[in-house]
C-alpha positions in Angstrom: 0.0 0.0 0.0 2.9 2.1 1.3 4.8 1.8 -2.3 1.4 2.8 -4.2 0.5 6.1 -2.3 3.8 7.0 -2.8 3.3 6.5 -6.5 0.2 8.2 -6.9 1.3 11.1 -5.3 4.7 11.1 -7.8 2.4 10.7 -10.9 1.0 13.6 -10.3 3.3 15.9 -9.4 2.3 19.3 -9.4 -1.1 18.3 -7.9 1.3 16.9 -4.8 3.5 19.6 -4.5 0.2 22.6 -4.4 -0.9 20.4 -1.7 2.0 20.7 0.2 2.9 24.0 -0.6 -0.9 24.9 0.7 0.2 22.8 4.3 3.1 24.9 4.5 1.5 28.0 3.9 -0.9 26.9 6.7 1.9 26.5 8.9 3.8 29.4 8.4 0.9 31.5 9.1 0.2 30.0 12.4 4.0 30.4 13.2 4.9 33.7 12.1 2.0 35.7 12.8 1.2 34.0 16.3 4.8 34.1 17.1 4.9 37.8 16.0 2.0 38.5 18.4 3.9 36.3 21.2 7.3 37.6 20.7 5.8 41.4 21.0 3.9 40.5 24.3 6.9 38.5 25.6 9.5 41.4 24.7 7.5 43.5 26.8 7.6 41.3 29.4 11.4 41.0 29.7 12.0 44.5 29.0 9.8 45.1 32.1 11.7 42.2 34.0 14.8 44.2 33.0 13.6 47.6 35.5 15.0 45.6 38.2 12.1 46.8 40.5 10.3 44.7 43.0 6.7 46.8 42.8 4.8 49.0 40.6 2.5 52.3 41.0 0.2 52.5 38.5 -2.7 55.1 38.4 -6.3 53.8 39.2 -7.7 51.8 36.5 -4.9 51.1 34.9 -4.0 47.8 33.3 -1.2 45.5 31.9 -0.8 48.2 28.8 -0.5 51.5 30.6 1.2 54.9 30.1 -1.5 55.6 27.0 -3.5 57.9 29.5 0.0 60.2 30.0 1.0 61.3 33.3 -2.0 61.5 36.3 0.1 61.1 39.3 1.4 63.5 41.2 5.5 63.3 41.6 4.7 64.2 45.1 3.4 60.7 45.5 6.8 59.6 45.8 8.1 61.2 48.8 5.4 59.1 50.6 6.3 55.5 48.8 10.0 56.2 49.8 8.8 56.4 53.6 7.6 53.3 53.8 9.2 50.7 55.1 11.3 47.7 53.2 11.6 50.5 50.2 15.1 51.6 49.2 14.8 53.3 46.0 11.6 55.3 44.2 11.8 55.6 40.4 9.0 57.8 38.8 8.9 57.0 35.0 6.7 59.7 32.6 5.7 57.5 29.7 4.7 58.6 26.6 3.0 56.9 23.2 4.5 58.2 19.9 3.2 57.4 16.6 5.9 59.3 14.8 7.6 56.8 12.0 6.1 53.7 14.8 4.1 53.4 17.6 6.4 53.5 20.7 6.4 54.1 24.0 9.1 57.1 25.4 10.2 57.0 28.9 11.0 60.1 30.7 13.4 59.4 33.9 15.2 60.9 36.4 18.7 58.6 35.5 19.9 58.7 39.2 16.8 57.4 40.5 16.6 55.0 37.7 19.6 53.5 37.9 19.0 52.8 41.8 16.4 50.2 40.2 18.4 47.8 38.0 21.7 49.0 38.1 23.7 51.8 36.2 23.0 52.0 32.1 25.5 49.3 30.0 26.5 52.1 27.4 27.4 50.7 24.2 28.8 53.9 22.7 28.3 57.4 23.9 27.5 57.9 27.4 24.7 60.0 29.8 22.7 62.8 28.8 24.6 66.1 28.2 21.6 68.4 27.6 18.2 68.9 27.9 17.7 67.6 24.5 19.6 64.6 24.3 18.1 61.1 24.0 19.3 57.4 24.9 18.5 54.8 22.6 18.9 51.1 23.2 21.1 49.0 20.7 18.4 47.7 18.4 16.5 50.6 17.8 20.1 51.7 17.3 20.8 48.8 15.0 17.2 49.0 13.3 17.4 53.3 12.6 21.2 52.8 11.7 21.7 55.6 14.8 25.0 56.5 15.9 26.0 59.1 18.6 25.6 62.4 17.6 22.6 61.4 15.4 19.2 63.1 15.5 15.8 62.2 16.4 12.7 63.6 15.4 10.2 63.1 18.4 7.3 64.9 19.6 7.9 67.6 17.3 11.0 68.3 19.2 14.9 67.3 17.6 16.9 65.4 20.0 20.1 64.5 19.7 21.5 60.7 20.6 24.1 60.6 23.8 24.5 57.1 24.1 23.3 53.6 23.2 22.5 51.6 26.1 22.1 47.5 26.0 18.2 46.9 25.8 16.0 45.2 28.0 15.5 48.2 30.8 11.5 49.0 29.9 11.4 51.5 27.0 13.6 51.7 23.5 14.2 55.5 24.1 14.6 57.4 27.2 14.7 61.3 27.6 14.9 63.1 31.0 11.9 63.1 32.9 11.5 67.0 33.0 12.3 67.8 29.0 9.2 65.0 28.6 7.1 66.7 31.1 7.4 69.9 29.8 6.6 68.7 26.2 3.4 66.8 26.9 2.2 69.4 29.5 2.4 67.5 32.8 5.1 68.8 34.9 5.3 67.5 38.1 3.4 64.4 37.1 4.2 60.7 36.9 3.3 57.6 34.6 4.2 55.3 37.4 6.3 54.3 40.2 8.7 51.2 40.1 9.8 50.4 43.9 12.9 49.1 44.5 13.0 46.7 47.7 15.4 45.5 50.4 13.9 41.9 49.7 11.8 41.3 47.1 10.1 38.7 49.2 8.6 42.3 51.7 6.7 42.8 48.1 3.3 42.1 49.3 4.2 43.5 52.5 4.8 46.6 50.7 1.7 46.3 48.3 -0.9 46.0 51.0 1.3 49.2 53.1 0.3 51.2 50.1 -3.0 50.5 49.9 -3.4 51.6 53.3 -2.1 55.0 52.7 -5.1 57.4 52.8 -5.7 58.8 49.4 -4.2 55.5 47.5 -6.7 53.1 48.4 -7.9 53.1 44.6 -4.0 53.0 42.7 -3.4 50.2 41.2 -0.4 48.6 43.1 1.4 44.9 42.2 4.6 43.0 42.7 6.5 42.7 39.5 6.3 39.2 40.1 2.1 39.5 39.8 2.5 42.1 37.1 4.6 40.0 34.5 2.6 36.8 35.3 -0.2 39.5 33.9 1.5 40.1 31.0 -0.1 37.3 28.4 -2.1 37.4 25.4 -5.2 36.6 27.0 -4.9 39.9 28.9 -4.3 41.9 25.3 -7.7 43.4 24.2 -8.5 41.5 21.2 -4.9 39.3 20.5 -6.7 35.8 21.8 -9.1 36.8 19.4 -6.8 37.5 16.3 -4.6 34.9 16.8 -8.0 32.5 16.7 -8.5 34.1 13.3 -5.2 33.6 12.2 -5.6 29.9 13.2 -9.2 29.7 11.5 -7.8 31.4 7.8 -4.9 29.1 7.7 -7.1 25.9 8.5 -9.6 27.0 5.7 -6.8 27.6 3.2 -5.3 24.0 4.0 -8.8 22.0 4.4 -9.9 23.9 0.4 -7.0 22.8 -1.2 -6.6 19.3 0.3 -10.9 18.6 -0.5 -10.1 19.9 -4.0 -6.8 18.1 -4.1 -8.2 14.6 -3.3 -11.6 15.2 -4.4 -9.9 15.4 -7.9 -8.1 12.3 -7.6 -10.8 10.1 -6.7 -12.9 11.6 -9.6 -9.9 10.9 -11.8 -9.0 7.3 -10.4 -12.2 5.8 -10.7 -11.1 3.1 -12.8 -7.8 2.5 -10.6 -10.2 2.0 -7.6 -12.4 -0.5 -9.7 -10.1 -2.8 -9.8 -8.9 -2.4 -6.1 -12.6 -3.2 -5.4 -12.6 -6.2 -8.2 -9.6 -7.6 -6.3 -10.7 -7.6 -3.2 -10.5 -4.3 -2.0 -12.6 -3.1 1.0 -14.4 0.1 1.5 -12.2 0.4 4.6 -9.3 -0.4 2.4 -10.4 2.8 -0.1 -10.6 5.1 3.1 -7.3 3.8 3.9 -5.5 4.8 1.0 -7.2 8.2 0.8 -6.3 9.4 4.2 -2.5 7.8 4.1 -2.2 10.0 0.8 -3.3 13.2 2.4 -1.2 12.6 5.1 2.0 11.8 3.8 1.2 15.5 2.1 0.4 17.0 5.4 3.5 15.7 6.7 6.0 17.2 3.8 4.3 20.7 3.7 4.4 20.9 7.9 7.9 19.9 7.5 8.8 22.9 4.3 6.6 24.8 6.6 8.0 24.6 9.8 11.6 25.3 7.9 10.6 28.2 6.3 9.0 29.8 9.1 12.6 29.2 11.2 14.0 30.6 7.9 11.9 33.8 7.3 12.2 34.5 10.9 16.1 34.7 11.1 15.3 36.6 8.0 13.2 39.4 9.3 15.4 39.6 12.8 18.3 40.6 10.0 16.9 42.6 8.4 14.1 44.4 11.2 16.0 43.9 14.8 12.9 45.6 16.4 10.6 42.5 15.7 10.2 39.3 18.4 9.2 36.5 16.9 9.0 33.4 18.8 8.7 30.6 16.9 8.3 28.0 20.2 8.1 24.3 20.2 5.0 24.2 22.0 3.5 26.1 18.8 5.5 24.1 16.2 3.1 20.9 17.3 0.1 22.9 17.9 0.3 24.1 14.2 1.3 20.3 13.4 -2.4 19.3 14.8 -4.1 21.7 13.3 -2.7 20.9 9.3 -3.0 17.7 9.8 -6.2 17.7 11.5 -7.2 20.1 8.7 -6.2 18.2 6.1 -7.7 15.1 7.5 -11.3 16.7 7.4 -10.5 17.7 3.7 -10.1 14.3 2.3 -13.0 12.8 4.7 -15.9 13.6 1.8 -13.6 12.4 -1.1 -12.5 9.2 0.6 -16.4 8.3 1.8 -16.7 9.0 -2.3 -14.3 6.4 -3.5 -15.4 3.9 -1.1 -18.9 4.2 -2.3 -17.9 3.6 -6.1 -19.8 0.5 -7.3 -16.5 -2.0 -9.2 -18.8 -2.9 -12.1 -19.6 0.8 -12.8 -15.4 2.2 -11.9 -14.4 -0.5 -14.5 -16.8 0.3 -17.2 -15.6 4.1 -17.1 -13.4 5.5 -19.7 
């Protein structure tokens, strides 16, 4: 049986190879474009892992993806955090969307108190801000705008001018001092948030509940980093769950059209090779049999091109576009090999009950 699939499938070559190049185009959707939308969440994730701070301050109502409403909290706010007890070191952090070129998020900081949270900047070239108008850009937005020091930034409507280029992973991608952004988005002595730094991180909850007994801050949304990264998934992403489900959906549909019409086609077209299976002996269960091994041998070869050129396009578009994560996990390399080949399966079911149902006198006597 094994050495006539095979043959069927090489006899019609470019039938085979559409199929397969319909699996693979399956997979490669689900890889790249849920890995994309992991990679993006899970970057974030690290980045804010990479603050070094043992809890957050976050304005009431805030959630996972916060700094769009600008800077509510009074800088005030932390003189009283730094009173408390188990807290070492207050960082207030003024962030900032910008659509200009991307969408990105700009933190303004006070460096000394920023530093106290993860340790000093690793500057890659250049060094600390030298004016009111300088800016610190990590090394792959570096890498990505071809920046050097001395280059110049258009943000904000404002021109700054690049000091030094920092190792990444410490929040944001570009950091200006926490005044020059104040005074450009209108919110001086205001405050994004407040990242705590700790003489244990295990006093965090200690700390949490401490702060939610201050009068006045009963309603701020306070966490552990520990709580807020295990926050940080796509399920609590307006609408990601949802598009990834889509994605998944689209590339099922694409692979369960092309298999039907793939094997639907055959049967219609071996109807006098399965007439004489039948006249031999052949049972309906045997037909089935041959149908579904067919359609998966092609499953198999286009999740195999497709899982290779997904690892291929990926190392592709981290050369040539360093600001993109993709994450192209193991965990979603056999998810994705389910779904084709479950896919694929359900395409060839109709086709298969077909050429079992073929009467052998009739499949002989057609030309």
């Amino acid at each position: 049986m094994n050495k006539m699939i095979v043959a069927n499938l090489v006899h019609r070559p470019v039938r085979s190879a559409i199929s397969i190049v319909a699996i693979a185009l399956e997979v490669t959707l689900i890889l790249l474009i849920v890995g994309l939308s992991l990679g993006m969440v899970n970057d974030s994730r690290q980045r804010q892992a990479g603050m070094g701070a043992d809890v957050l301050v976050m304005p009431p109502g805030s959630t996972v993806i916060y700094g769009v409403s600008g800077a509510p909290l009074s800088i005030k706010v932390g003189d009283v955090l730094g009173k408390l007890p188990h807290v070492t070191a207050v960082a207030p952090v003024v962030m900032q969307f910008s659509t200009t070129g991307t969408l990105e998020i700009i933190y303004g900081i006070n460096p000394t108190s920023f530093e106290q949270l993860g340790g000093p900047f690793n500057y890659l070239a250049g060094g600390p801000f030298q004016g009111p108008y300088d800016v610190l850009v990590d090394d792959l937005l570096a890498k990505s705008q071809r920046l050097k020091v001395g280059s110049k930034i258009e943000m904000l409507n404002t021109s700054f001018r690049v000091s030094g280029i920092v190792e990444h992973g410490r929040g944001a991608r570009k950091f200006l001092l926490m005044k020059t952004l104040q005074d450009l988005i209108g919110a001086q002595g205001k405050a994004s948030a407040f990242y705590l730094k700790l003489d244990d991180a295990e006093n965090a909850k200690a700390v949490v509940d401490e702060i939610k007994n201050v009068p006045g801050m009963q309603k701020y949304n306070v966490r552990s980093m520990r709580e807020y990264l295990s926050l940080m998934t796509p399920s609590n992403y307006p609408g990601m769950r949802s598009f990834i489900n889509v994605v998944i959906g689209i590339s099922v549909v694409i692979g369960f059209i092309v298999i039907f019409q793939a094997m639907y086609t055959a049967v219609m077209e071996r109807t006098r090779e399965i007439g004489i299976l039948k006249s031999m002996g052949a049972s309906k269960l045997y037909i089935v049999n041959v149908i579904l091994r067919e359609t998966v041998v092609l499953a198999i070869a286009g999740i195999i091109v497709g899982i290779l050129v997904s690892l291929a396009a990926r190392q592709g578009l981290l050369h040539k576009l360093p600001l993109l994560r993709i994450e192209v996990s193991q965990g979603w390399m056999l998810r994705a090999t389910i779904i084709a080949i479950v896919g694929a399966v359900a395409g060839a079911l109709y086709p298969a009950y077909k050429a079992a149902q073929k009467d052998p006198i009739d499949a002989l006597a057609y030309e």
